[in-house]
C-alpha positions as a Python dict, from the first residue, in 0.01 Angstrom:
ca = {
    (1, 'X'): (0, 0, 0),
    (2, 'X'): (-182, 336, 150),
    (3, 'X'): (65, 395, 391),
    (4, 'X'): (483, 373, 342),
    (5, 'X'): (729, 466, 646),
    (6, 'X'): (1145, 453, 582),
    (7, 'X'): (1159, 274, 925),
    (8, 'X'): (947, 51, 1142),
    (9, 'X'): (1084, -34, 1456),
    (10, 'X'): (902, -330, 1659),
    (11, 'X'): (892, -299, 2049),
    (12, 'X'): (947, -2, 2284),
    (13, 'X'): (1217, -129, 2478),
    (14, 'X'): (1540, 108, 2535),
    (15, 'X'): (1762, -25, 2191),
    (16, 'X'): (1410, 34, 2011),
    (17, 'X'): (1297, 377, 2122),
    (18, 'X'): (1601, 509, 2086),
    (19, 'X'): (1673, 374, 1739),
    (20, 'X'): (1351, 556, 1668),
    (21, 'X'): (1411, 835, 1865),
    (22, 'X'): (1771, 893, 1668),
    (23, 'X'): (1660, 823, 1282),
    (24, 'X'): (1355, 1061, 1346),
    (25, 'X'): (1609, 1309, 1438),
    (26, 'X'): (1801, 1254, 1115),
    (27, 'X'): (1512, 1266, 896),
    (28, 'X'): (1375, 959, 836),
    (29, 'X'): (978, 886, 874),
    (30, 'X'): (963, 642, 1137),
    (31, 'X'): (616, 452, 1293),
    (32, 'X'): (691, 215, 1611),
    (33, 'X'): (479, -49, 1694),
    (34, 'X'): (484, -163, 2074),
    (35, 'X'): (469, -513, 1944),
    (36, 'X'): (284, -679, 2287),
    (37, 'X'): (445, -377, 2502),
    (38, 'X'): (254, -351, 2822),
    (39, 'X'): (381, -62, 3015),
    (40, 'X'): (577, -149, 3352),
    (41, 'X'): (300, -109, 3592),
    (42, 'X'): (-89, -182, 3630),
    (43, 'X'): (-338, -132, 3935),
    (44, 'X'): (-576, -313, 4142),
    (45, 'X'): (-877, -80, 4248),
    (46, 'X'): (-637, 242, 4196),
    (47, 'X'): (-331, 103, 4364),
    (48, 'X'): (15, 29, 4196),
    (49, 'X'): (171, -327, 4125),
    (50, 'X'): (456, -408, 3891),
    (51, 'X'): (534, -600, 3598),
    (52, 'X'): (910, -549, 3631),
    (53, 'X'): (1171, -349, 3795),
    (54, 'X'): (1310, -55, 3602),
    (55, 'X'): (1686, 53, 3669),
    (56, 'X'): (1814, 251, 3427),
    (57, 'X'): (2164, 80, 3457),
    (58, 'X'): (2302, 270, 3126),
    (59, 'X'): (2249, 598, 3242),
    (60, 'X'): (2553, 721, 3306),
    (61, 'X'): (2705, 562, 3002),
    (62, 'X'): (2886, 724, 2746),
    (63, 'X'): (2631, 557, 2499),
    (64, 'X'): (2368, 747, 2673),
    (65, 'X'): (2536, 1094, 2645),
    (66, 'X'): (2611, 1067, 2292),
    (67, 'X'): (2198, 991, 2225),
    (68, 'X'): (2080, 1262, 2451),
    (69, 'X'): (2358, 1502, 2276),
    (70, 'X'): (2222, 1416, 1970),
    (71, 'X'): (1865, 1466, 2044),
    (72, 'X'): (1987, 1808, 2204),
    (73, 'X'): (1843, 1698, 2578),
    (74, 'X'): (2107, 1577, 2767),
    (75, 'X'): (2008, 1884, 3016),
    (76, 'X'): (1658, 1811, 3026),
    (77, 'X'): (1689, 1469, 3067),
    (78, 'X'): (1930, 1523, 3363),
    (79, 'X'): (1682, 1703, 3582),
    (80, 'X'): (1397, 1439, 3530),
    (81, 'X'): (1735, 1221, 3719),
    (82, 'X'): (1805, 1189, 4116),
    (83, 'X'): (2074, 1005, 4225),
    (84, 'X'): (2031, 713, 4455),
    (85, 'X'): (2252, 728, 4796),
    (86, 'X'): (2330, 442, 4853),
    (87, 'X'): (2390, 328, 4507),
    (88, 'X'): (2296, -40, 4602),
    (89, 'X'): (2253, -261, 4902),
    (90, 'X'): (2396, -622, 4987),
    (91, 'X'): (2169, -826, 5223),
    (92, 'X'): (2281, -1177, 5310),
    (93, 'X'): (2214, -1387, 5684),
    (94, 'X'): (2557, -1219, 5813),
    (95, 'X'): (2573, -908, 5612),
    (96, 'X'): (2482, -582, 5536),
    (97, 'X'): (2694, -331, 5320),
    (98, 'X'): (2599, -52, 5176),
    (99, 'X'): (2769, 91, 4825),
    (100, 'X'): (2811, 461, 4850),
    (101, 'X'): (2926, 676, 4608),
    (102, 'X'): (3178, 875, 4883),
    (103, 'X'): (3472, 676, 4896),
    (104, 'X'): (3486, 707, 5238),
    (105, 'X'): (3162, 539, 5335),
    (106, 'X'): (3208, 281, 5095),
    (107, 'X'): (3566, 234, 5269),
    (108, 'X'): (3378, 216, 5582),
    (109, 'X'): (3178, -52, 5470),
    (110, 'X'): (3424, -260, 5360),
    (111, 'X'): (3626, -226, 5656),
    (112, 'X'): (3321, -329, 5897),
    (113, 'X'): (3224, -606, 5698),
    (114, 'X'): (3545, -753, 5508),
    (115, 'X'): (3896, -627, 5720),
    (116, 'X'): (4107, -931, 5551),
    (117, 'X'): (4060, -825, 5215),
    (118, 'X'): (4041, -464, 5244),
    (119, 'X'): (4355, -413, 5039),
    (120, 'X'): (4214, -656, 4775),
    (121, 'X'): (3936, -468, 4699),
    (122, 'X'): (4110, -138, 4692),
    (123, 'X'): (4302, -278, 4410),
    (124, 'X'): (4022, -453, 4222),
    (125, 'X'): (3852, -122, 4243),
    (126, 'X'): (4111, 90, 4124),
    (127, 'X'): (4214, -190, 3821),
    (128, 'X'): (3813, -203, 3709),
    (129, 'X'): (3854, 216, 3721),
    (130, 'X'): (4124, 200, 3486),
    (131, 'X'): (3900, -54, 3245),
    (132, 'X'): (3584, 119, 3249),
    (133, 'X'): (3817, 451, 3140),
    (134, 'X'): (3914, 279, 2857),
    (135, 'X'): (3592, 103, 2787),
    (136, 'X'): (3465, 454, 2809),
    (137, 'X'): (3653, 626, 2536),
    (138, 'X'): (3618, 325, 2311),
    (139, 'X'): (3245, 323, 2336),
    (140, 'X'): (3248, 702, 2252),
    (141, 'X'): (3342, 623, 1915),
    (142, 'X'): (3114, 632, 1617),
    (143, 'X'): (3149, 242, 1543),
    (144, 'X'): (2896, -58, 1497),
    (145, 'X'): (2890, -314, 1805),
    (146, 'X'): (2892, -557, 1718),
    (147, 'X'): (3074, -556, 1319),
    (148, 'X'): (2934, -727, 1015),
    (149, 'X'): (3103, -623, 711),
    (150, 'X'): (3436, -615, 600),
    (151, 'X'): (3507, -231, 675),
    (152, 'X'): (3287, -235, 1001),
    (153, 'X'): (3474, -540, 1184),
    (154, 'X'): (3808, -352, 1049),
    (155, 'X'): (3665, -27, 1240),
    (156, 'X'): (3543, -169, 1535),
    (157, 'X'): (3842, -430, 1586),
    (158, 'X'): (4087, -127, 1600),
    (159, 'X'): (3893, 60, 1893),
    (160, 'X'): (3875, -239, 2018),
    (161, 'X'): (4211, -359, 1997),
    (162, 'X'): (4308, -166, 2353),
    (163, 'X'): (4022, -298, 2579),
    (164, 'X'): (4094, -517, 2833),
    (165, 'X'): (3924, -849, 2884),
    (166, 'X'): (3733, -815, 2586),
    (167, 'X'): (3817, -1210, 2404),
    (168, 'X'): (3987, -1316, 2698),
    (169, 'X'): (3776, -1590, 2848),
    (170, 'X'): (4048, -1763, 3065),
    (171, 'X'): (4124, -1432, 3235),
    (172, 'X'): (3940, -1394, 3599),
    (173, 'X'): (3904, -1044, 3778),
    (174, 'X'): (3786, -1189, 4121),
    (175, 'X'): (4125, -1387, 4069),
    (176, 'X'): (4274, -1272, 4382),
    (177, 'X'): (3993, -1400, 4658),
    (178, 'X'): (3957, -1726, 4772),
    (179, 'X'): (3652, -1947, 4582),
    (180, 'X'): (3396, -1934, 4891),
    (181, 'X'): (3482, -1579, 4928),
    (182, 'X'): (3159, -1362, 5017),
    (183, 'X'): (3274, -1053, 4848),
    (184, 'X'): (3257, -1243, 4481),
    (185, 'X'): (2882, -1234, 4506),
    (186, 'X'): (2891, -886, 4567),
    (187, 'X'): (3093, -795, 4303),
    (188, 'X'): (2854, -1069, 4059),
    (189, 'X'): (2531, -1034, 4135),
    (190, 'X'): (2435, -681, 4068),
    (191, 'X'): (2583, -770, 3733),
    (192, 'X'): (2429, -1087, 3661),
    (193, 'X'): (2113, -890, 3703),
    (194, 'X'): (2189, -630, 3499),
    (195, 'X'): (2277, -861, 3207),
    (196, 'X'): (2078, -1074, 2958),
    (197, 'X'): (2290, -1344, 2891),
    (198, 'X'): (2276, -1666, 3137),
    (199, 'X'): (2587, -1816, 3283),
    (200, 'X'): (2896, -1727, 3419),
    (201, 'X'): (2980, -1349, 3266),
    (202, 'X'): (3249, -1310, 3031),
    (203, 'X'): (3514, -1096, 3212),
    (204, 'X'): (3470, -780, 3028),
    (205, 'X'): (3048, -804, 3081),
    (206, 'X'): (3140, -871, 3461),
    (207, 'X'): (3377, -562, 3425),
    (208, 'X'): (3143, -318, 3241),
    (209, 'X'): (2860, -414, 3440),
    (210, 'X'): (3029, -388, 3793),
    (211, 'X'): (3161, -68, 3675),
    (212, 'X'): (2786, 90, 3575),
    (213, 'X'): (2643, -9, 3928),
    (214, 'X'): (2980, 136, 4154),
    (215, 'X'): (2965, 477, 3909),
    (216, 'X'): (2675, 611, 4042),
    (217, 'X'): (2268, 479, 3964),
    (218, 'X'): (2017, 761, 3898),
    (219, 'X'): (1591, 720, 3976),
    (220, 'X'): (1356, 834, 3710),
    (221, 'X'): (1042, 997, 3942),
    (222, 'X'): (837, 764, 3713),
    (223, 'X'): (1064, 501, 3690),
    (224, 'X'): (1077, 353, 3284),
    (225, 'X'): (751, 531, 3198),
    (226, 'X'): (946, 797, 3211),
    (227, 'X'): (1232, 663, 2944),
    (228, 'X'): (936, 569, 2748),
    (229, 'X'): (797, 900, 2725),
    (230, 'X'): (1131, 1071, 2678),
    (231, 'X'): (1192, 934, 2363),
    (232, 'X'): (858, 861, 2240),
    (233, 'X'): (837, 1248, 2285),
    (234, 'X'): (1167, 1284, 2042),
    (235, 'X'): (1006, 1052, 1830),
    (236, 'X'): (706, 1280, 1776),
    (237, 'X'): (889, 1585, 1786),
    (238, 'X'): (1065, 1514, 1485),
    (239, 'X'): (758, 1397, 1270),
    (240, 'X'): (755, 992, 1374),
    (241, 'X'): (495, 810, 1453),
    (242, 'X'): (454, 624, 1802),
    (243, 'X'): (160, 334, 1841),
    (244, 'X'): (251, 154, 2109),
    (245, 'X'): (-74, -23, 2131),
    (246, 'X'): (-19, -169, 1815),
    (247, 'X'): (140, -481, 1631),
    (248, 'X'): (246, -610, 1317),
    (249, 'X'): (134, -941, 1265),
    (250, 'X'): (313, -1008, 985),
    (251, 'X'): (630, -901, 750),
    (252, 'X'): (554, -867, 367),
    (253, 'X'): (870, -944, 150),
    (254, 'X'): (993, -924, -167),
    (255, 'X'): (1354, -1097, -324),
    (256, 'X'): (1435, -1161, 40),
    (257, 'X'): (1365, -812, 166),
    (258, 'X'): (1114, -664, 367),
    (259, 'X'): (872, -394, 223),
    (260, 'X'): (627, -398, 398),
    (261, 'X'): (400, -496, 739),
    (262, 'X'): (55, -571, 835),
    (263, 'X'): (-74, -406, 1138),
    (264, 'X'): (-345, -546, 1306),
    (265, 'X'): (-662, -415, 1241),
    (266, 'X'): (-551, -213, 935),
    (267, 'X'): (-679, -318, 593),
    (268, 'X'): (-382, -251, 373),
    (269, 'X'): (-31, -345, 426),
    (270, 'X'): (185, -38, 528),
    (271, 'X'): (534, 23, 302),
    (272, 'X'): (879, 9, 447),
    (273, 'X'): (1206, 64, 355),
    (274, 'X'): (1384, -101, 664),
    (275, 'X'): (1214, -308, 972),
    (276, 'X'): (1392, -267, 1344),
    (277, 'X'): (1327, -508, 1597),
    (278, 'X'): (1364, -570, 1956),
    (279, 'X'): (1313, -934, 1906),
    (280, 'X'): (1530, -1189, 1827),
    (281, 'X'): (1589, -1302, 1473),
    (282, 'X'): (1384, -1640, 1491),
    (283, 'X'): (1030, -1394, 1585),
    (284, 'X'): (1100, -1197, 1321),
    (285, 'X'): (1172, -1472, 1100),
    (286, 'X'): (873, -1637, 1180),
    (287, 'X'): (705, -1286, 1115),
    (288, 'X'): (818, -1285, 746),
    (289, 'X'): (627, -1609, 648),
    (290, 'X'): (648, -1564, 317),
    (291, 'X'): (1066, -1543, 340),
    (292, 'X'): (1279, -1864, 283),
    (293, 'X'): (1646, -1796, 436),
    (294, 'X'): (1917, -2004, 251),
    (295, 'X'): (2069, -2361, 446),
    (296, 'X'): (2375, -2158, 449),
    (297, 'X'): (2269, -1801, 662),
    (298, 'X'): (2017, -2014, 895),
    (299, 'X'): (2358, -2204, 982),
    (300, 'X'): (2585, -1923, 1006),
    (301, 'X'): (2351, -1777, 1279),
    (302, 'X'): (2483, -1808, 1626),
    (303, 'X'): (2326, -2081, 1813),
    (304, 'X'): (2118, -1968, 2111),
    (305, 'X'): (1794, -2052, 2351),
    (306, 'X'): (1633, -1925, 2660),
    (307, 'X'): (1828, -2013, 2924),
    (308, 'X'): (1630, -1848, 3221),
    (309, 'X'): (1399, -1623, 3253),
    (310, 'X'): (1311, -1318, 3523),
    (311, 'X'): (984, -1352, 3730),
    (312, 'X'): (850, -1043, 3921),
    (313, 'X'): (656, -1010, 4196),
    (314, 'X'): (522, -682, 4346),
    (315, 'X'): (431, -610, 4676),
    (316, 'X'): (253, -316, 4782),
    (317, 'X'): (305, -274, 5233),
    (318, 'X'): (302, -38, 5481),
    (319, 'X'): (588, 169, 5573),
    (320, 'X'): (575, -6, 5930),
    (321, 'X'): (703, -285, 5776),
    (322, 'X'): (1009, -191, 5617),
    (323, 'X'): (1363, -96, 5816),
    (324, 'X'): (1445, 273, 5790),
    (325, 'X'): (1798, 143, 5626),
    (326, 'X'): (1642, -21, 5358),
    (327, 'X'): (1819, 86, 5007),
    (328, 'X'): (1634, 172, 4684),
    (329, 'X'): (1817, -75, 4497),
    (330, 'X'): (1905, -420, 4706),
    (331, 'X'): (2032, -759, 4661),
    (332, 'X'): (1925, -1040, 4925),
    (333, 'X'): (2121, -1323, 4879),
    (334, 'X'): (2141, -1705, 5040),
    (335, 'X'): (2413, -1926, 5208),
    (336, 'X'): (2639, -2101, 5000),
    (337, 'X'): (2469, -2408, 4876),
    (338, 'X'): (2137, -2277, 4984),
    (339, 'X'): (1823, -2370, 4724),
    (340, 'X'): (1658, -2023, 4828),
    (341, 'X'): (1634, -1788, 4511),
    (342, 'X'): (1872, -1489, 4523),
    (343, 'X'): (1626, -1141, 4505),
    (344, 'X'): (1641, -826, 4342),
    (345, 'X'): (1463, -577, 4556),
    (346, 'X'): (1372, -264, 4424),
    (347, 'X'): (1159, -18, 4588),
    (348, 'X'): (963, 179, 4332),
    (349, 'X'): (908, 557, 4247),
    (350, 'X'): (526, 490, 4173),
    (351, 'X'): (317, 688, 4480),
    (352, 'X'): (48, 500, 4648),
    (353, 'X'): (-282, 652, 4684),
    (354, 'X'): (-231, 496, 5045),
    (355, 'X'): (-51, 740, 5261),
    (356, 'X'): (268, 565, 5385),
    (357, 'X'): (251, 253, 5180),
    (358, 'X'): (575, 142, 4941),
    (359, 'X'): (577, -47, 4657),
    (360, 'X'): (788, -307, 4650),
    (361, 'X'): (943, -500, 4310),
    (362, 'X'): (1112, -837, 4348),
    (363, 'X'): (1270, -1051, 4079),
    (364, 'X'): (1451, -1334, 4080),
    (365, 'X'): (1566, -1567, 3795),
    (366, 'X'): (1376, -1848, 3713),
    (367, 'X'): (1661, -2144, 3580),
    (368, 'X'): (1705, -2406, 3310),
    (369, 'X'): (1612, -2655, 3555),
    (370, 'X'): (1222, -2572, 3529),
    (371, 'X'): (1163, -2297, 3268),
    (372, 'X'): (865, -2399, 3133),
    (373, 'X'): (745, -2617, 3410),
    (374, 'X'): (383, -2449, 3543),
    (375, 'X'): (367, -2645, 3858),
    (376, 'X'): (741, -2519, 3954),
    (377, 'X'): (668, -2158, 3820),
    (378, 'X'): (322, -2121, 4052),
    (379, 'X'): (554, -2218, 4327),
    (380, 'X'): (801, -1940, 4254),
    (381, 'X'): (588, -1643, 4413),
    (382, 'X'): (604, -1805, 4738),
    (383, 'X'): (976, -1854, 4768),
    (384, 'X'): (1016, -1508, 4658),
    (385, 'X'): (844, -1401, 4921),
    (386, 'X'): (957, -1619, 5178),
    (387, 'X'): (1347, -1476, 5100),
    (388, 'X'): (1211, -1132, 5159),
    (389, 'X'): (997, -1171, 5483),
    (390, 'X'): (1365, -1342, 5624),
    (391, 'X'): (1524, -1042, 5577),
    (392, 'X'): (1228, -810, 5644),
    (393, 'X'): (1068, -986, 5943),
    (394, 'X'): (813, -789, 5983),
    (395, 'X'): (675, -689, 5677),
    (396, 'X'): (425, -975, 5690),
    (397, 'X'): (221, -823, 5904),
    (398, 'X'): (223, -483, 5662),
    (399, 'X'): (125, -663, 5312),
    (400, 'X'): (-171, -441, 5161),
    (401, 'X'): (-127, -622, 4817),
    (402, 'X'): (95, -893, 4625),
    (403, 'X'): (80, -1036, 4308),
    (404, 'X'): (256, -1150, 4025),
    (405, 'X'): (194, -1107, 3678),
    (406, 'X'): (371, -1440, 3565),
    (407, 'X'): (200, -1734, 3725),
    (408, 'X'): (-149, -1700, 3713),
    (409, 'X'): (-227, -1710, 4066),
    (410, 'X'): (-463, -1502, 4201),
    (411, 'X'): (-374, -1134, 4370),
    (412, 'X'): (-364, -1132, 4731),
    (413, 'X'): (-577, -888, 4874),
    (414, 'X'): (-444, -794, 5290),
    (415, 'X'): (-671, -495, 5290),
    (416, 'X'): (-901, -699, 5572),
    (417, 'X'): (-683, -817, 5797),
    (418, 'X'): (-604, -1157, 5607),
    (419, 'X'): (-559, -1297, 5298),
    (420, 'X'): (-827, -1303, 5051),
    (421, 'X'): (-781, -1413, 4711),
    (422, 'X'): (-860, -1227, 4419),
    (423, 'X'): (-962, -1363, 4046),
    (424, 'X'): (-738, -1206, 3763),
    (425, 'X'): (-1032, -1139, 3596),
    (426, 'X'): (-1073, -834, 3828),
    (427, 'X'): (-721, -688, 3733),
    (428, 'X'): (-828, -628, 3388),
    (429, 'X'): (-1005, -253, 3477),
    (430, 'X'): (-657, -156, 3602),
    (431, 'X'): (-411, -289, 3273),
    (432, 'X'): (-393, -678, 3454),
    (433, 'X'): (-394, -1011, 3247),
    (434, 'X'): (-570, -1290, 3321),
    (435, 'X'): (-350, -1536, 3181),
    (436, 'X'): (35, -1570, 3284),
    (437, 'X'): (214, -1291, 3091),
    (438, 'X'): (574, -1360, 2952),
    (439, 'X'): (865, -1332, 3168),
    (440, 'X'): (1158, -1165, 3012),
    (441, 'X'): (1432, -1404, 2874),
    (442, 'X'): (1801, -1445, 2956),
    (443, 'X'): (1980, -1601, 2670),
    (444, 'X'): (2218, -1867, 2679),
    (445, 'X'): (2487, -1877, 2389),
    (446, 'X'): (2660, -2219, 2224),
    (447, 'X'): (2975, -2290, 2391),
    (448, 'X'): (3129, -2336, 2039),
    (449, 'X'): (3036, -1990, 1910),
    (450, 'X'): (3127, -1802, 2230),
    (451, 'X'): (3460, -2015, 2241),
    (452, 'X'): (3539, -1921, 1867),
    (453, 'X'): (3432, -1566, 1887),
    (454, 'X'): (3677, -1287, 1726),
    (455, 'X'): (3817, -1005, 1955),
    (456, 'X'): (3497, -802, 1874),
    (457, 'X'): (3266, -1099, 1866),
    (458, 'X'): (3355, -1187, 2219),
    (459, 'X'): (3049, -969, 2366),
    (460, 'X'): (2820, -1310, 2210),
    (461, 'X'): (2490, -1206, 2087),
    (462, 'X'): (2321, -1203, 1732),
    (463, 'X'): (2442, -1009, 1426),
    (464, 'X'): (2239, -657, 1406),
    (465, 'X'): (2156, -751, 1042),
    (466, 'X'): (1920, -1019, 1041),
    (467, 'X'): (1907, -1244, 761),
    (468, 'X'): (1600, -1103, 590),
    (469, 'X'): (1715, -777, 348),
    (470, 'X'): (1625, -445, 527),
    (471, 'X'): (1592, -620, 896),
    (472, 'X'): (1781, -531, 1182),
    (473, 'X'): (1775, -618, 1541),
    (474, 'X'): (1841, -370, 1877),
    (475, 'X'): (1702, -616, 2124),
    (476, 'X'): (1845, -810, 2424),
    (477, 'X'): (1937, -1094, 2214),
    (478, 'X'): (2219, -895, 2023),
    (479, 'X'): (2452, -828, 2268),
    (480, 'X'): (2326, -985, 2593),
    (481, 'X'): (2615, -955, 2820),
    (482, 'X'): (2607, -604, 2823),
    (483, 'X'): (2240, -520, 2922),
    (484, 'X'): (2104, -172, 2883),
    (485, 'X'): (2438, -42, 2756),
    (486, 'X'): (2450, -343, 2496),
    (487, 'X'): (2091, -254, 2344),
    (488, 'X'): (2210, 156, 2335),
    (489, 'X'): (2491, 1, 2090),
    (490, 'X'): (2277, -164, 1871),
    (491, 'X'): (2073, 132, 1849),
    (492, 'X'): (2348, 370, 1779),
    (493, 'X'): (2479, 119, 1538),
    (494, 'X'): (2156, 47, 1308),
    (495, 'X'): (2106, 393, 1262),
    (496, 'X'): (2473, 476, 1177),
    (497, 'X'): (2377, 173, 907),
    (498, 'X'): (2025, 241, 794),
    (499, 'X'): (2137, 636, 769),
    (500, 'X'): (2452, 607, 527),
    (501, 'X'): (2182, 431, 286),
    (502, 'X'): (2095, 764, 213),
    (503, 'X'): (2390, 1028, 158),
    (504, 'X'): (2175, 1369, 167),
    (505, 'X'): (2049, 1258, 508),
    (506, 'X'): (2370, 1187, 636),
    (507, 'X'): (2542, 1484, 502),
    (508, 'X'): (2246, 1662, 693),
    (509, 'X'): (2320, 1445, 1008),
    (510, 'X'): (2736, 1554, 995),
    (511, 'X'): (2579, 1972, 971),
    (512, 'X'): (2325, 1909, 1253),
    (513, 'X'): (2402, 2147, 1552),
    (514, 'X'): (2430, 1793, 1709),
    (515, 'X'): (2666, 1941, 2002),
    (516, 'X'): (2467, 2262, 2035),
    (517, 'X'): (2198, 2220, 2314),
    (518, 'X'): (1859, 2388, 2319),
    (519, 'X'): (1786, 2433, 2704),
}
């Protein structure tokens, strides 16, 4: 082998970059692969379309401060930050609220709108305050979510010995309104959507996550491109390697460990000490084809699938079209019993070379019912965007461009006055596909393992050590119900791991000036 890292990490999603972005930081020589990453936007003759909406959800976590501290940018990385006011919108037939950060708007709001439960919510805010304090100072600590050795689940089951709702599955915040209850889907949606696991949320997900959206939601001015480039830049700065063009196409192994991976189009196998990976333990398996697991770890893995998956479409209109009111971040949802997808509307950062045009993202979640079914997929764009013209009735006549990325339907081109339909094959100048790209997963965990979960187990997900020696995983996969914040866990956990393998560097890591900031 030519070439030999300590680390490669596989993907450039937020639990991989920053993995990267921290071991570089403490020394280690680190090359990331984008492993099929295809940055969040593309164009169509020089204008902007979307491959997914970006809302960095874990911003404001504790998780998030304790990386930035490290990489001594916390300051920097503010200002690149503007906070969104409102923090989110709720659209449905009879509604309209607004979530402000002042308490007195948001009080407003819920007087207007929901007068009968006022007093309800004022306490179901006040009791998820209390959690998310607590959640707060237990995620500050330097522990590994989730545990896998003896000493690690003894670490981590003691911080997390105090937090409340955390392997208590029978336990229901939204308790106190009645089932039909409107304000429920407020209080669940915005976290469904910010989580990777499909279902009903455990309580302490649906706590966390409700708790990340009603603390306050900042905009990057380049939206993830700008996350990207953050820590890509860390990555660099400290002597890594970043390729994000690049993939390994396979996993070289020896007595059940990795050491080594072959990049496409390089002739010799590159050296490794340990692999990271954003995906889930079967791809990498299935990467390390010369690896035979035992009966016995294969079965101790958690079972889990795909149990829905996010489709995007983008929308690029005129500002005629949209209502002055319109938040950055909204939610349009259906009637009770309705069959009409529930949206995520974002409206994106990117600019438009067309003076007074907005770019529009808006994702839904494709079900178990038809994941994999083409017919019902192609037929997904057009519900999307029926949901949104009923709430924006006139944005119809305002449409300069929509596509999506997922279905393989041609773009639609308003540019003339009407619809004309554009072959994929002409996206390709501006970063399109021709063929349907990959929609991003939502897992869906056994009953049985969820059900028999320890305390610390309870967040459901894989183990961060995979069952190949030297493999570790920082993806969505490992702990789903948590989202962003989940994947910033991992991260902070497989380098606490992967750096006490080596005691000079992590006597060098406990003398950094890690809580002195260059400005």
């Amino acid at each position: 082998m030519s070439k030999h890292y300590d680390v490669v990490i596989l993907g450039a999603g937020v639990g991989a970059l920053t993995t990267a972005a921290l071991l570089a930081r403490r020394s280690w020589r680190v090359l990331v692969l984008g492993q099929g990453y295809r940055p969040a936007h593309y164009a169509f003759d020089g204008l902007p379309l979307a491959r997914r909406p970006f809302t960095f959800i874990a911003g404001s976590s504790p998780g998030w401060a304790r990386v930035t501290g490290e990489l001594a940018h916390s300051q920097s990385f503010r200002r690149h930050v503007a906070t969104l006011d409102p923090m989110l919108q709720i659209l449905a037939p009879r509604l309209r609220l607004s979530v402000h950060a002042d308490g007195a708007l948001l009080g407003r709001e819920i007087e207007r709108e929901f007068p009968e439960v006022r007093r309800v919510v004022d306490d179901l805010d006040a009791e998820l305050a209390r959690t998310n304090a607590v959640v707060d100072a237990a995620f500050e600590r330097d522990a590994v979510w989730p545990p896998g050795t003896f000493w690690e689940r003894r670490e981590t089951s003691r911080v997390a010995a105090d937090l409340p709702y955390l392997g208590e599955p029978g336990r229901e915040i939204l308790a106190d309104f009645p089932r039909d209850h409107p304000y429920r889907a407020i209080v669940e949606t915005p976290a469904a959507f910010a989580s990777d696991i499909e279902g009903t949320l455990p309580p302490f997900a649906l706590a966390r996550l409700h708790g990340a959206w009603m603390r306050g939601i900042g905009e990057l001015g380049r939206g993830e491109a700008d996350l990207v480039d953050f820590l890509v830049d860390r990555v660099r700065a400290h002597g890594g390697e970043a390729r994000l063009g690049d993939r390994a196409s396979q996993i070289t192994t020896r007595r059940g460990r990795a050491t080594g991976v072959s990049i496409e189009g390089d002739d010799d196998p590159t050296g490794v000490q340990f692999v990271v990976s954003e995906q889930t333990s079967s791809d990498v398996l299935d990467l390390a084809s010369d690896y035979r697991p035992s009966r016995r770890a294969l079965d101790a893995r958690p079972r889990m699938d795909v149990g829905a998956q996010r489709f995007v479409v983008s929308m690029l209109v005129r500002d005629e079209g949209l209502p002055a009111p319109l938040a950055t971040e909204a939610f349009l949802l259906s009637e009770p019993g309705a069959t009409r997808p529930v949206v995520h509307l974002q409206k994106s950062p990117i600019p438009s070379p067309i003076p007074g045009s907005t770019l529009l993202v808006a994702e839904t979640i494709v079900g178990s019912d038809h994941p994999f079914d083409r017919d019902a997929i192609r037929r997904v764009r057009a519900a999307v965007v029926s949901v949104v013209e009923s709430f924006l009735p006139f944005v119809e006549r305002h449409y300069v461009l929509v596509d999506s990325p997922h279905d393989g339907l041609p773009l639609w081109d308003y540019r003339s006055g009407k619809r004309v339909r554009v072959d994929r094959t002409e996206l390709r100048a501006g970063g399109g596909s021709i063929d349907p790209e990959p929609m991003v997963p939502r897992f869906r965990m056994d009953a049985a393992d969820v059900a028999g979960a320890t305390r610390t187990g309870a967040l459901a997900g894989e183990p961060i050590r995979f069952t190949l020696g030297g493999a570790f995983g920082v993806g969505r996969s490992i702990l789903p119900g948590l989202g962003q914040e989940g994947e910033l866990l991992a991260a902070w956990g497989v380098a606490r791991i992967i750096t006490r393998t080596d005691r000079r560097k992590e006597r060098m890591r406990r003398e950094m000036w890690s809580k002195v900031e260059l400005r």
